[in-house]
C-alpha positions in Angstrom: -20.3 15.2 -9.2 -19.0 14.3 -5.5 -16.3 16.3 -4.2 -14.1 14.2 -2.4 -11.7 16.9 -1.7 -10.3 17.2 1.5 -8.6 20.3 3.5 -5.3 18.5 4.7 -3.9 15.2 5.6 -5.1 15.7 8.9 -8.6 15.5 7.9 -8.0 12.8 5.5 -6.4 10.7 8.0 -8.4 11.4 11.1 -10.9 8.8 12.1 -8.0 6.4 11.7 -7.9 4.3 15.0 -5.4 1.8 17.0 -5.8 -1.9 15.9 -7.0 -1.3 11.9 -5.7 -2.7 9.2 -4.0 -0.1 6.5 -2.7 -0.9 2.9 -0.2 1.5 1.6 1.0 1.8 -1.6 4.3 1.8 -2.9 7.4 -0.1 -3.7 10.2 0.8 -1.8 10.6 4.1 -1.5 9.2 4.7 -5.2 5.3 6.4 -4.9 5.0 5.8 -1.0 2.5 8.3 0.6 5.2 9.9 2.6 2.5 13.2 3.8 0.4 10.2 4.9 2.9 8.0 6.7 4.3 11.4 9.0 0.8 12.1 9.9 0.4 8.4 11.1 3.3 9.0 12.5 2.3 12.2 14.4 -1.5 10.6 15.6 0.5 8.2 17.5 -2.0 5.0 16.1 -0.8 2.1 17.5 -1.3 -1.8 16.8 -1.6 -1.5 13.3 -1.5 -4.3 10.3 0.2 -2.9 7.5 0.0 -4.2 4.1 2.3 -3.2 2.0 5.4 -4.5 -0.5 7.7 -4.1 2.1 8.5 -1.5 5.1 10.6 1.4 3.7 14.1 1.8 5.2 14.7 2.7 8.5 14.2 6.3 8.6 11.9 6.7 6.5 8.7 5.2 4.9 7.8 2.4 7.0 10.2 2.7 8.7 9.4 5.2 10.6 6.4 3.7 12.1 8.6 0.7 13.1 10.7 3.0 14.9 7.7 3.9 16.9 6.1 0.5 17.8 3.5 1.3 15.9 3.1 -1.8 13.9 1.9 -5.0 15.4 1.8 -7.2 12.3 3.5 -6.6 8.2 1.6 -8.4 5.6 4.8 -8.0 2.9 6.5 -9.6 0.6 10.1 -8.2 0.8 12.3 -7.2 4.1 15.2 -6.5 2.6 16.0 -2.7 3.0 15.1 -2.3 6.9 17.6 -3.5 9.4 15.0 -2.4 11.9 12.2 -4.8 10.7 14.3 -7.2 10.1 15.3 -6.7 14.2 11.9 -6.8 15.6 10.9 -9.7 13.3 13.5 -12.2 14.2 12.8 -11.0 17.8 9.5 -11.7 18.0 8.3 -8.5 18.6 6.5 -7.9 15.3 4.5 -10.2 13.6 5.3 -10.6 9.8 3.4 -12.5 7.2 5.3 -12.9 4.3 3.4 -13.1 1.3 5.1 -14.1 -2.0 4.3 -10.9 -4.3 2.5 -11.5 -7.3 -0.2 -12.8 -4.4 0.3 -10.0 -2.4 -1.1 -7.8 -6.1 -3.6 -10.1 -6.6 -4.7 -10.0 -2.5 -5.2 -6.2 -3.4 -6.6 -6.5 -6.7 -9.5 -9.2 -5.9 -10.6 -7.2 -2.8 -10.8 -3.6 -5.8 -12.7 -6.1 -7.9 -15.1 -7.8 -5.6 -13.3 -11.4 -5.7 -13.6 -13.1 -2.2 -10.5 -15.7 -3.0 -8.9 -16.9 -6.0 -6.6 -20.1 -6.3 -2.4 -19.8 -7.3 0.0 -21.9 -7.6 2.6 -19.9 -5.8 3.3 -21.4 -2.7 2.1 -24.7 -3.1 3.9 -27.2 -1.1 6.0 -24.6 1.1 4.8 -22.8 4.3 2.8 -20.1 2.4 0.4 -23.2 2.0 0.1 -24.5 5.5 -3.8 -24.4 6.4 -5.2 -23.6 3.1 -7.3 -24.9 0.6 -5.5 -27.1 -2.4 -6.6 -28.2 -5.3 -5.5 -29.5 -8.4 -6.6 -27.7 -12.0 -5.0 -28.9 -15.1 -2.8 -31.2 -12.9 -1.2 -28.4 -11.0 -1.8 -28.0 -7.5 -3.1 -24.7 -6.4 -3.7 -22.6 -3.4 -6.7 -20.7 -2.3 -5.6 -17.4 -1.5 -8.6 -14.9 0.7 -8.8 -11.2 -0.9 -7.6 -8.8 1.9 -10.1 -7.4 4.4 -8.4 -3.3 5.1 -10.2 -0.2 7.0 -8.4 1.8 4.7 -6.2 2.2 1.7 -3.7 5.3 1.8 -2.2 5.3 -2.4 0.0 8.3 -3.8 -0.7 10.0 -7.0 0.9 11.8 -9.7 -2.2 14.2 -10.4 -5.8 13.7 -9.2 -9.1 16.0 -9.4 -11.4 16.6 -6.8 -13.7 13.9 -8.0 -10.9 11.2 -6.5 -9.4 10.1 -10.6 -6.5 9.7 -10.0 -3.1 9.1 -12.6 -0.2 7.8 -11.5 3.8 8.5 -13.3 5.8 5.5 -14.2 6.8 2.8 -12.2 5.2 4.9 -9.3 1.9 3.0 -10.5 3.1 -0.2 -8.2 0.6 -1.3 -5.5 -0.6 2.0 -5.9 -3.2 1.4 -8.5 -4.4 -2.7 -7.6 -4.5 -1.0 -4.1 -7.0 2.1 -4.8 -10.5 1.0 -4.0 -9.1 -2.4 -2.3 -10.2 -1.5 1.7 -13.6 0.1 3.3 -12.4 3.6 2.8 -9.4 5.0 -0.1 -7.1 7.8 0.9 -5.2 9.4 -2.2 -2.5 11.8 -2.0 -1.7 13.7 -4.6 1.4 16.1 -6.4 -1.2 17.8 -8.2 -4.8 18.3 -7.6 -7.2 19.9 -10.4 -10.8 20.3 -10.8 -13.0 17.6 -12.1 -12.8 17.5 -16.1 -9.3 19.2 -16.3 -7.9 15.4 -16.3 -8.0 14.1 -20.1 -10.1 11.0 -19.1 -8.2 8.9 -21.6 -4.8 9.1 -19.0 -6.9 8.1 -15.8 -5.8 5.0 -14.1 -8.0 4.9 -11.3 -11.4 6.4 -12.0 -13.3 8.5 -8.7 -15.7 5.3 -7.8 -12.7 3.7 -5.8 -11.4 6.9 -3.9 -13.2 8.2 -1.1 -11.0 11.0 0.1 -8.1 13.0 -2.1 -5.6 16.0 -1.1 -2.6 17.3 -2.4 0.6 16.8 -0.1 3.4 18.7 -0.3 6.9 18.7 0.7 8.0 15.1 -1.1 11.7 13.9 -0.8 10.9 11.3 -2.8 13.9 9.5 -1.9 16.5 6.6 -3.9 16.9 3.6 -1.7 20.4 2.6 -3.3 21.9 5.2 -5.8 24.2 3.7 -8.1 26.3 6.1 -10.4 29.1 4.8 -13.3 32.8 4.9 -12.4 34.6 7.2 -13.5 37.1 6.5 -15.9 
């Protein structure tokens, strides 16, 4: 069985250059590759396209490769939580795409699977639509949507084994999991990392095949983007 097993993020993440195209899973804050993002951070990568749900906050996440410059273009489909994205977007000086999200998924999910394009209505007749394919099945109009085209996909993991299986823990699962396997090369990092067989293989999510690289971070703040508590009485 293949090891995939790598020393650090710093090998996992090195042959990354300026100008490639990087999926990141996540959803908010919730299962974000946060060891991965600082050391993207810390290579100083510039020009990137991002695809992702949406850019973090502004300190973190994201974020903090907004603060940098070193996004050129968000392919997203939510801007809600970043003041700082929001800034360089109505400025001009990123590019966004904004992709409505249940075609952002299945953007991820046909490129895992294979699929070239697929047609949705979502869109249809609004800007998302502008130079693409329609056509009409069972008298809706639909769009043709391409499958992305990423140099790498960076996902985060509950527990993995050094065969690259990976499971993910609740909601964490996100983009995570239609993302694994969905660009040329899949980085996973982990909370826990075993050795092949210790996984039961009835709990895997995402089996080895679609992960090219695995380590275990360390050190995650796993932050809450809005903590809301009761009143007290």
């Amino acid at each position: 069985m293949i090891n995939k097993k790598v020393a650090s993020v710093s090998d996992a993440l090195k042959d990354i250059q300026n100008g490639q195209t990087i999926m990141l899973g996540g959803f908010g804050l919730c299962g974000i590759p946060e060891n991965s993002i600082a050391e993207l951070v810390k290579l100083g990568v510039t020009d990137l396209t991002c695809i992702s749900n949406n850019a973090g906050v502004d300190d973190f996440g994201l974020g903090l490769l907004l603060q940098k410059r070193q996004i050129k273009k968000m392919i997203s489909s939510y801007v809600g939580e970043n003041a700082e994205f929001e800034r360089q977007m109505l400025s001009g000086e990123l590019e966004v795409e904004l992709t409505p999200q249940g075609t952002l998924a299945e953007k991820c999910r046909a490129s895992q699977a294979g699929i070239p394009a697929f047609f949705t209505p979502a869109g249809y007749g609004t800007e998302v639509a502008e130079g693409k394919e329609a056509r009409e099945f069972n008298g809706k109009m639909h769009i043709m949507e391409e499958a992305f085209k990423a140099d790498f996909s960076i996902v985060k993991a509950w527990k993995g084994d050094e065969a690259g299986n990976l499971i993910f823990k609740g909601t964490a699962r996100n983009f995570n999991a239609c993302m694994a396997g969905a660009a040329k090369i899949t980085i996973a990092e982990v909370e826990e990392l075993v050795p092949a067989g210790v996984l039961d293989p009835n709990q895997i999510h995402i089996p080895g095949i679609m992960v090219q690289r695995i380590f275990q971070g360390e050190k995650f703040e796993k932050r809450i983007e809005q903590r809301t508590v009761r009143q007290k009485n």
